[in-house]
N, CA, C and O of each residue as an XYZ file, in Angstrom:
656
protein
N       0.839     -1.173      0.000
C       0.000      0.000      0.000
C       0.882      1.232      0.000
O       1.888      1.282      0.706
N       0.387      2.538     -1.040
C       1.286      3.651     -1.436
C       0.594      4.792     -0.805
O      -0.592      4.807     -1.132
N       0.831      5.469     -0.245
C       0.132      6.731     -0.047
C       0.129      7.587     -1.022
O       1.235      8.111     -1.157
N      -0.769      7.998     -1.862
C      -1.170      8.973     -2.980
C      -1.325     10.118     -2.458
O      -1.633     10.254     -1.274
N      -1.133     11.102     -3.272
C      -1.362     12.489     -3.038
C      -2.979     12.727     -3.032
O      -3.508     13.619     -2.370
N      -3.623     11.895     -3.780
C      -5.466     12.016     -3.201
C      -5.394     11.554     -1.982
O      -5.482     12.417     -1.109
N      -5.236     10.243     -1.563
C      -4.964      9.606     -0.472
C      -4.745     10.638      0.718
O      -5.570     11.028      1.544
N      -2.983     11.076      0.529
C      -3.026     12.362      1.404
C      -3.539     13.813      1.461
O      -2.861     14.569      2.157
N      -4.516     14.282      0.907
C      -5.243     15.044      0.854
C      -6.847     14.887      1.819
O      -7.246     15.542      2.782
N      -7.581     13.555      0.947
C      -8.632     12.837      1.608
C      -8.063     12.833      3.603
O      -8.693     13.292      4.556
N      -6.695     12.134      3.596
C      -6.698     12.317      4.641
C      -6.330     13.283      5.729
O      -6.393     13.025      6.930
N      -5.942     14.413      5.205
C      -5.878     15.975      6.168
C      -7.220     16.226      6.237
O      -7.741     16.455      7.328
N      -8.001     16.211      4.981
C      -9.722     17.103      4.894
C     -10.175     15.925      6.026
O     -10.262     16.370      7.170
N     -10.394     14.874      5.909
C     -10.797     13.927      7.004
C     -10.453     14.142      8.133
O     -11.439     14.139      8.871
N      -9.063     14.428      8.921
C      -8.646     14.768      9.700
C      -8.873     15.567     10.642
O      -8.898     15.386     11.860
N      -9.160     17.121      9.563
C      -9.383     18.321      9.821
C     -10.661     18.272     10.331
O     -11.051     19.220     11.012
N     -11.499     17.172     10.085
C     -13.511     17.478      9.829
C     -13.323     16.805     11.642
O     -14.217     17.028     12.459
N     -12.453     16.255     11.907
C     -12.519     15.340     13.165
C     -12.753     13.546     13.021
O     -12.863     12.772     13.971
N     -12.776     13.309     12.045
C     -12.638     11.854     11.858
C     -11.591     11.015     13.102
O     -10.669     11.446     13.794
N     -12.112      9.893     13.015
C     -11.617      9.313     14.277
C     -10.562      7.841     12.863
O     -11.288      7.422     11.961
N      -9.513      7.462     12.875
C      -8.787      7.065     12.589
C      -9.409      5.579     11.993
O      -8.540      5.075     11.282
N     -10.276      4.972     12.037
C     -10.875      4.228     12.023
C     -11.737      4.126     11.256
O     -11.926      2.977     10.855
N     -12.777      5.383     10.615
C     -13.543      5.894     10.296
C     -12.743      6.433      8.873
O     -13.394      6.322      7.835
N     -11.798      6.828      8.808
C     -10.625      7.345      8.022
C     -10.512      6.590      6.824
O     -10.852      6.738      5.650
N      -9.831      5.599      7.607
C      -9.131      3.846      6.910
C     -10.266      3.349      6.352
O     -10.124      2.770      5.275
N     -11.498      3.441      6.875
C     -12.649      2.944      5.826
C     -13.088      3.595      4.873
O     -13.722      2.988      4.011
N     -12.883      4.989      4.757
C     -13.676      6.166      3.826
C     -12.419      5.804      2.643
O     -12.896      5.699      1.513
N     -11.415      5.667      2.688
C     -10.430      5.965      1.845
C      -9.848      4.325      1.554
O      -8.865      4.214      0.822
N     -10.449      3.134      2.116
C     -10.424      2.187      2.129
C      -8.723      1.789      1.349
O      -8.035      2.502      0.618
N      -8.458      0.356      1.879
C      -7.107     -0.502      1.315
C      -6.662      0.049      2.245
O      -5.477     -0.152      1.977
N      -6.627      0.853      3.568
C      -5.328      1.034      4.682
C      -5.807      0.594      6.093
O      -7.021      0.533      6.285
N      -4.920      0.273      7.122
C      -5.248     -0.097      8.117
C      -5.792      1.667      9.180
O      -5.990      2.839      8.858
N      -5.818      1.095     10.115
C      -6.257      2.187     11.229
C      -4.810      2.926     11.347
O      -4.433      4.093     11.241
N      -4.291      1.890     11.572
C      -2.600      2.264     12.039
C      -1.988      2.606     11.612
O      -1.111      3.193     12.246
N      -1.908      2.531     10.029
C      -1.473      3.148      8.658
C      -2.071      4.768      9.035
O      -1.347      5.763      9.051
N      -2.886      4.768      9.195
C      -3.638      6.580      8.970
C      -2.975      7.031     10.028
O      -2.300      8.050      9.886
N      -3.035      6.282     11.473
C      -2.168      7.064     12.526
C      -0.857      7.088     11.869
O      -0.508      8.191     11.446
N      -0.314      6.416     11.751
C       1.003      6.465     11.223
C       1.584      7.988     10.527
O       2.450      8.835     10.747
N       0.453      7.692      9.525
C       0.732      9.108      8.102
C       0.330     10.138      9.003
O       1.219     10.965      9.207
N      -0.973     10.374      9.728
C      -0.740     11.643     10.258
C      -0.262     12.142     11.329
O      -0.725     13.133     11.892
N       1.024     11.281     11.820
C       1.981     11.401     12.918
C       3.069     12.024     11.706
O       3.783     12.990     11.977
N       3.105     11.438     10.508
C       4.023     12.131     10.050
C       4.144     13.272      9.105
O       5.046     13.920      8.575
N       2.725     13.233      9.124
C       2.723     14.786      8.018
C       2.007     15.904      9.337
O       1.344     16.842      8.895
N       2.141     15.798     10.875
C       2.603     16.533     11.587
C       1.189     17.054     11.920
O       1.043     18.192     12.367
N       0.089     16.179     11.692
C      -1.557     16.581     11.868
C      -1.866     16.788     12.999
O      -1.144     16.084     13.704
N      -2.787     17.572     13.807
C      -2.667     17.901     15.443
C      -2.924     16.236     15.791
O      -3.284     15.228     15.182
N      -2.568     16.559     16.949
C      -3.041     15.456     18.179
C      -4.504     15.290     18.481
O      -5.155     14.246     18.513
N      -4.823     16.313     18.658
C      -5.918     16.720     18.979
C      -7.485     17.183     17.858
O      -7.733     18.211     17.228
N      -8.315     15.792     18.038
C      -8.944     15.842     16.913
C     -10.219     16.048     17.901
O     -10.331     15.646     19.059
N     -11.457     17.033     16.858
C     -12.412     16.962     17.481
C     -13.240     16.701     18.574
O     -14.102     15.827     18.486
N     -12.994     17.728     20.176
C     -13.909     17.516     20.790
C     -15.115     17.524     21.526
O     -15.999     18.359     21.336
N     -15.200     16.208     22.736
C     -16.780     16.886     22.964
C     -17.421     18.005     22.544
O     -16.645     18.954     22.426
N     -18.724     18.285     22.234
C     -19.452     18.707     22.479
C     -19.313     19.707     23.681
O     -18.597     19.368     24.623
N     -19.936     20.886     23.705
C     -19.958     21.910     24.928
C     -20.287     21.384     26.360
O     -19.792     21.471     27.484
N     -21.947     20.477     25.448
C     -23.051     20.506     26.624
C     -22.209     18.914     27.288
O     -22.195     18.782     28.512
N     -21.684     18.022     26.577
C     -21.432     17.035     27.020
C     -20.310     17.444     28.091
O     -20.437     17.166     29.284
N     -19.085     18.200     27.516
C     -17.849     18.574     28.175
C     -18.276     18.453     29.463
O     -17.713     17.724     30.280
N     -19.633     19.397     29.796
C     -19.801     20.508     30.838
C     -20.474     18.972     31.883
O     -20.189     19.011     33.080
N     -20.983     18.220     31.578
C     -21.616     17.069     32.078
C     -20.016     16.272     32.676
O     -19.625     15.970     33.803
N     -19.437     16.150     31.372
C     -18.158     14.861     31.577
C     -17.398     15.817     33.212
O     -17.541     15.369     34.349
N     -16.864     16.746     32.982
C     -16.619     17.651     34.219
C     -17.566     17.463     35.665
O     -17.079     17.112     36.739
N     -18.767     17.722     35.479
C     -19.376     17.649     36.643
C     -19.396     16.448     37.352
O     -19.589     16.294     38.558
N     -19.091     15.274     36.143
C     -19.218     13.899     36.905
C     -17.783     13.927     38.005
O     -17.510     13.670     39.177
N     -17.111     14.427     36.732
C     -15.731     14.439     37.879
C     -15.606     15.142     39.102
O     -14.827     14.858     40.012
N     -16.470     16.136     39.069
C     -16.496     16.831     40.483
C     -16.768     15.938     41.378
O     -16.102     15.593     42.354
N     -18.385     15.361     40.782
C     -19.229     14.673     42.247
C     -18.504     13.441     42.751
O     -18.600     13.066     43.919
N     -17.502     12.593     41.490
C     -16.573     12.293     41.928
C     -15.772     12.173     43.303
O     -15.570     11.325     44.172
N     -15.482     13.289     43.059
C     -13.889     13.562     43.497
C     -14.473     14.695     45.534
O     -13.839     14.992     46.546
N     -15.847     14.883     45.095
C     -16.554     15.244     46.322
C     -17.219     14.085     47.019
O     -17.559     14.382     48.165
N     -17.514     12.801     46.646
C     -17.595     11.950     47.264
C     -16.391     10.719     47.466
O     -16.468      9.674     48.112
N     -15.145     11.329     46.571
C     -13.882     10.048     47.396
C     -13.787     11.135     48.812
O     -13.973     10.627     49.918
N     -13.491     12.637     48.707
C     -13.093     12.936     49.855
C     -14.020     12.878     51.240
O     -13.447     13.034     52.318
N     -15.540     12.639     51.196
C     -16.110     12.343     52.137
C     -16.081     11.139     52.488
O     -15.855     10.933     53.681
N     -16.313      9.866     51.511
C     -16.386      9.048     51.581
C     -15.495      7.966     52.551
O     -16.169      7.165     53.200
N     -14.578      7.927     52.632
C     -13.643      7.213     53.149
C     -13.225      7.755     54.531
O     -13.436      7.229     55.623
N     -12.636      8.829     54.283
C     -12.444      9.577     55.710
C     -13.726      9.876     56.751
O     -13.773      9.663     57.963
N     -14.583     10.351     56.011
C     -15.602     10.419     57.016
C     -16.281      8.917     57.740
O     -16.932      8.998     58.782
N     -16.047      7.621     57.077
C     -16.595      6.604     57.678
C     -15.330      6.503     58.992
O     -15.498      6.288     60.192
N     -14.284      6.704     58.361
C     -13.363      6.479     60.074
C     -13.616      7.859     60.610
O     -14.069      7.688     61.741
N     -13.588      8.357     60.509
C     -14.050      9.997     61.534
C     -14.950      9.410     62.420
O     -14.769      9.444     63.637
N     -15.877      8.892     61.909
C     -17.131      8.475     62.371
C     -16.855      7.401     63.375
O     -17.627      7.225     64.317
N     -16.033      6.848     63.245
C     -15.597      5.723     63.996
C     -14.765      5.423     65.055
O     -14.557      4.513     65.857
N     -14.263      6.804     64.689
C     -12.955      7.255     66.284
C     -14.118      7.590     67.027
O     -14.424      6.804     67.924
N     -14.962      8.773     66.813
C     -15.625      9.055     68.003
C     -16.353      8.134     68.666
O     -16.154      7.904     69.859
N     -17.070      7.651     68.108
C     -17.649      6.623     69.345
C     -16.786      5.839     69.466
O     -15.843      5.470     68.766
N     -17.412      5.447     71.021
C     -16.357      4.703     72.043
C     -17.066      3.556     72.352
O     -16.427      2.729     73.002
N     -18.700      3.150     71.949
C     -19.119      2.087     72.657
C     -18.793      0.920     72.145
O     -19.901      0.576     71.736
N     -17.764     -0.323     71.746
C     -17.977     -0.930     71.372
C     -18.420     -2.470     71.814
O     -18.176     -2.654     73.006
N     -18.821     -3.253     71.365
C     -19.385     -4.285     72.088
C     -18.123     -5.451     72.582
O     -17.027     -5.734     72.097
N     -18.768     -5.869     73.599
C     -17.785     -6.996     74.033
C     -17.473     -7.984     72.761
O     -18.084     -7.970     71.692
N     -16.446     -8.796     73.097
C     -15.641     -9.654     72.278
C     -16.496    -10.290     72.120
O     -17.296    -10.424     73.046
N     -16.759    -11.140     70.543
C     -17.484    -12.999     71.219
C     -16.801    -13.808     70.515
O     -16.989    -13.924     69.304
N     -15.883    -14.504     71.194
C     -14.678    -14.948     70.586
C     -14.921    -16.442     69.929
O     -15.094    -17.342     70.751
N     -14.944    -16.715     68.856
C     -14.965    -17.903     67.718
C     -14.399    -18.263     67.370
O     -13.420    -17.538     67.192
N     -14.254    -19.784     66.831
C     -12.997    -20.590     66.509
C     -13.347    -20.340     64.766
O     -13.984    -19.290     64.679
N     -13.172    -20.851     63.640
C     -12.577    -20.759     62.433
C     -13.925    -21.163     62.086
O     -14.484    -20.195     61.572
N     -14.953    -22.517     62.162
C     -16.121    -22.795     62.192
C     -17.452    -22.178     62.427
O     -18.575    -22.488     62.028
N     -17.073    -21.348     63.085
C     -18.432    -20.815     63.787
C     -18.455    -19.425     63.296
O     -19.513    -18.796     63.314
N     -17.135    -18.795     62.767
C     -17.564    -17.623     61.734
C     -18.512    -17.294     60.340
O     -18.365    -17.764     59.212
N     -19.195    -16.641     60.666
C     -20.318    -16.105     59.282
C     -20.317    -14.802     58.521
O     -19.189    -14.352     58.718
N     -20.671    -14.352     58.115
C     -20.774    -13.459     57.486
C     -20.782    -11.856     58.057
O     -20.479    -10.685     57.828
N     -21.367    -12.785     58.958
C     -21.898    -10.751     60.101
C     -20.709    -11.108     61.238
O     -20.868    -10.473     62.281
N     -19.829    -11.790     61.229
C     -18.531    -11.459     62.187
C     -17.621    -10.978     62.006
O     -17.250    -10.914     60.834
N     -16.870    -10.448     62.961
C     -15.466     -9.613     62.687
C     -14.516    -11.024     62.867
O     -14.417    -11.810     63.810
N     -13.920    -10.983     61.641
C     -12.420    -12.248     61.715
C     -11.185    -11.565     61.728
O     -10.270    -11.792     60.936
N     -11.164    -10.663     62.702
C      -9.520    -10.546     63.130
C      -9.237    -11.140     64.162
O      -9.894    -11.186     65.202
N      -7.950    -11.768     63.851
C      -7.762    -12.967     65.055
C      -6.987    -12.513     66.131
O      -6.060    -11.704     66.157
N      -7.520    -13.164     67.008
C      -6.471    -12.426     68.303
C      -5.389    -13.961     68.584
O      -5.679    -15.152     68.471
N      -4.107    -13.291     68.976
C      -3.452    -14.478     69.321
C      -2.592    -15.030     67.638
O      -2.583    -14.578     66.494
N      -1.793    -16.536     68.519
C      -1.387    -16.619     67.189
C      -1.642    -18.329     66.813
O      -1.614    -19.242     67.638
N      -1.919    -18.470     65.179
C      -2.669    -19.672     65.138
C      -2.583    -21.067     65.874
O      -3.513    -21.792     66.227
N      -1.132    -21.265     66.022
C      -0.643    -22.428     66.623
C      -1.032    -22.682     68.378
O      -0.877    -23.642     69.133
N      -1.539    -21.454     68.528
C      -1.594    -21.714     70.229
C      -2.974    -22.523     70.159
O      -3.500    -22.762     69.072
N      -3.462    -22.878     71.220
C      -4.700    -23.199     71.851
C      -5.903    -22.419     72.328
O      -7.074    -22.798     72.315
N      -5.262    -20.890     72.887
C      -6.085    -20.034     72.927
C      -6.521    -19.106     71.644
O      -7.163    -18.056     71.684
N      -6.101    -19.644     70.733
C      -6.417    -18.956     69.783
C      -7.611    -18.906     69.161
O      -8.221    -19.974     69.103
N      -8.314    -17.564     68.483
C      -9.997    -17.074     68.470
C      -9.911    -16.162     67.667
O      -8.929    -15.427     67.562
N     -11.114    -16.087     66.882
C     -11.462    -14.819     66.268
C     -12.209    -13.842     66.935
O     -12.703    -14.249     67.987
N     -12.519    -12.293     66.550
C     -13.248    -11.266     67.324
C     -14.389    -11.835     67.379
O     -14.509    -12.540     68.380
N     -15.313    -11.808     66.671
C     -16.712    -12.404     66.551
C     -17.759    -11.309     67.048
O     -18.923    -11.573     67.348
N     -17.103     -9.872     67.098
C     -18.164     -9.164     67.536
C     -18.863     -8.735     65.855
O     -18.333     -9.192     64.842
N     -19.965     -7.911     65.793
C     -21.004     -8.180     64.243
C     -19.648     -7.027     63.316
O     -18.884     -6.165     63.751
N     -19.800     -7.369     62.452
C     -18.808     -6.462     61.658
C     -19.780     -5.524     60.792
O     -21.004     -5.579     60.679
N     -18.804     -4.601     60.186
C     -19.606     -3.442     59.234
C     -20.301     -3.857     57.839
O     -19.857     -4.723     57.084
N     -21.194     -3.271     57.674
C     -21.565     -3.578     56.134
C     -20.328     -3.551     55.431
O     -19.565     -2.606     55.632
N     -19.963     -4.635     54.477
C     -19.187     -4.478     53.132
C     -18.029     -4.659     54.058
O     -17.046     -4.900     53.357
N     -17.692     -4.649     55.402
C     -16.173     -5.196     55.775
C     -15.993     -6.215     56.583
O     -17.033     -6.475     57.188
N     -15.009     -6.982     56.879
C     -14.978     -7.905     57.830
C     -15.058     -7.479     58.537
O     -16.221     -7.411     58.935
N     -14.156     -6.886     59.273
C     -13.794     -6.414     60.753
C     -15.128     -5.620     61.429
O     -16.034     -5.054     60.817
N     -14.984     -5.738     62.631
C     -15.827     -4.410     63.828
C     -15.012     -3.320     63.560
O     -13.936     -3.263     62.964
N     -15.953     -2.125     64.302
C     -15.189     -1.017     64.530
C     -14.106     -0.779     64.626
O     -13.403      0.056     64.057
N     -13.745     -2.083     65.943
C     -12.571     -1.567     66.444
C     -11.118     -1.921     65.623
O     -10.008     -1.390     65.571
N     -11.691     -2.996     65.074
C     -10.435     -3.840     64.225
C     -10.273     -2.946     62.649
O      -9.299     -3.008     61.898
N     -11.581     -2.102     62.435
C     -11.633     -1.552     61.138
C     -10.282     -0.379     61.372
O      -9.366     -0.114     60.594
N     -10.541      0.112     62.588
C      -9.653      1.312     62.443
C      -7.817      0.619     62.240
O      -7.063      1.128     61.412
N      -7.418     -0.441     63.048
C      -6.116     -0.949     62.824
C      -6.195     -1.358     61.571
O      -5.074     -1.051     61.166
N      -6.814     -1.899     60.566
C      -6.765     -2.395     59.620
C      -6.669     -1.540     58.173
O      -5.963     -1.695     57.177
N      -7.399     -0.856     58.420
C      -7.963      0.284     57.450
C      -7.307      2.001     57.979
O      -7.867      2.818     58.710
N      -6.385      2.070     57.505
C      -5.636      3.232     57.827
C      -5.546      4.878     57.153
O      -4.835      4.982     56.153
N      -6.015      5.740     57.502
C      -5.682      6.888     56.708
C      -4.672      6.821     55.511
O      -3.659      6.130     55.625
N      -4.928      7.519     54.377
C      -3.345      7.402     53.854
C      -2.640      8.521     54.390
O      -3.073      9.552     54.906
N      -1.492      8.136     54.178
C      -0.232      8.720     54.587
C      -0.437      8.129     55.886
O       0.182      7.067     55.827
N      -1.069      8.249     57.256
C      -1.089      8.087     58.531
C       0.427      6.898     58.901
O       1.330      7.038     59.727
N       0.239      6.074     58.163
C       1.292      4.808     58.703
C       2.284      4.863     58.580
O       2.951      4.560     59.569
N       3.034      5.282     57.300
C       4.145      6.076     57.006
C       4.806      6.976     57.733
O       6.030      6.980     57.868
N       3.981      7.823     58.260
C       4.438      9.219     59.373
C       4.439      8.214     60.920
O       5.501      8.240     61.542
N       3.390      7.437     61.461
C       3.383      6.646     62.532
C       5.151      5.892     62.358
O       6.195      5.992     63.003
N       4.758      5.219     61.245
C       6.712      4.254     61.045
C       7.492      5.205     61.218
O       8.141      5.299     62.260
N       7.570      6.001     60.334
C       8.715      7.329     60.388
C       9.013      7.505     62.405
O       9.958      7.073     63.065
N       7.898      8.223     62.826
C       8.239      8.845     64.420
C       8.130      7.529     65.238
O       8.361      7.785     66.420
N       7.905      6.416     65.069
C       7.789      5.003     65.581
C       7.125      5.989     66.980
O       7.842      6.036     67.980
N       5.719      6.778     67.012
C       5.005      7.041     68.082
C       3.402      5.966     68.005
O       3.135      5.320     66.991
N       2.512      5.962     69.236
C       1.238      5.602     68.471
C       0.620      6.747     67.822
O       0.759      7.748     68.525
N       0.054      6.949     66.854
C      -0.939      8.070     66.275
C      -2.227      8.457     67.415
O      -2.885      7.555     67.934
N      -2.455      9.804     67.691
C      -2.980     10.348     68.326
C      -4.646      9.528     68.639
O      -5.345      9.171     69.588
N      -4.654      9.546     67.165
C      -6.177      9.008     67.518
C      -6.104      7.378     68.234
O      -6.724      6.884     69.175
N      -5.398      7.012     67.620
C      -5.191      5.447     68.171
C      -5.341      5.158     69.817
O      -6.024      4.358     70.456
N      -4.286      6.287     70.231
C      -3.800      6.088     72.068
C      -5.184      6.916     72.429
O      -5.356      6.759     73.637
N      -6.462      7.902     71.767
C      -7.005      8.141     72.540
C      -8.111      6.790     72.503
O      -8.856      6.805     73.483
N      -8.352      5.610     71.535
C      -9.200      4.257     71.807
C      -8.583      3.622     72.301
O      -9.203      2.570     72.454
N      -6.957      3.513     73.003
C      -6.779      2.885     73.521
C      -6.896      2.997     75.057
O      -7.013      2.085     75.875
N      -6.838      4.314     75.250
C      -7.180      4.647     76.460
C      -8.763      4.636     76.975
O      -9.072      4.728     78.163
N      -9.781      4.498     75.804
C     -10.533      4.696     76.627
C     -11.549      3.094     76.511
O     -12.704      2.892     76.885
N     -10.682      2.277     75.925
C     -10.900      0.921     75.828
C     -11.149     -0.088     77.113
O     -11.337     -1.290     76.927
């Protein structure tokens, strides 16, 4: 396959209209997709072909807002929520069998012993763990990094542990 001077013509006016590369290779048929990227990488055609729409832009944007306004509530505010209260329920400690679905399986102890058990108090929607195990488990970002760094406990931590 030769690139013709119709060929390369068809494909700037195509280009120019916003044709999508694909769409190109079929109008002017005998070339691949990759062929057209190719040629108009090298006869120096923008990058940038035809976009959105105004009204769409203005939509594609807003999604990204509500986005990006519900990662920052989302996550942080369920542990926010979770330091403050302090009530949590007693242990009900379970062997490997007797765990279901609505229990917390962080294990206390270590497997080989005899006393060894899971939490078994009811866990959160959508997580294993209880409250209390959610917060060791599930960490701020950055928080652990800066905790390793000053090898201190993190503020919030020593105040559930104190009032545990």
């Amino acid at each position: 396959m030769s690139w013709t001077e119709e060929k390369v013509t068809k494909l700037k006016e195509l280009w120019g209209k916003g044709n999508t590369a694909s769409q190109i290779a079929e109008i002017i048929g005998g070339i691949s997709r990759n062929a057209v990227i190719g040629k108009a990488h090298r006869l120096n055609l923008s990058a940038k072909i035809k976009t959105r729409t105004a009204t769409s832009n203005k939509n594609f944007e807003n999604s990204i807002q509500e986005k990006n306004i519900k990662s920052r509530g989302g996550r942080k505010s369920k542990f926010k929520s979770l330091i403050i209260e302090k009530d949590f329920e007693p242990e009900n400690p379970k062997q490997l069998e007797e765990l279901n679905e609505d229990s917390c399986k962080w294990p206390i102890g270590h497997p080989d012993e005899k006393s060894f058990y899971f939490c078994g108090r009811s866990s959160l929607k959508d997580f294993s763990y209880c409250k209390l195990h959610l917060l060791y488990a599930y960490q701020p970002k950055g928080k652990k990094e800066e905790a390793t760094e000053k090898e201190e406990v993190p503020e919030f931590l020593e105040k559930k542990i104190k009032s545990a």
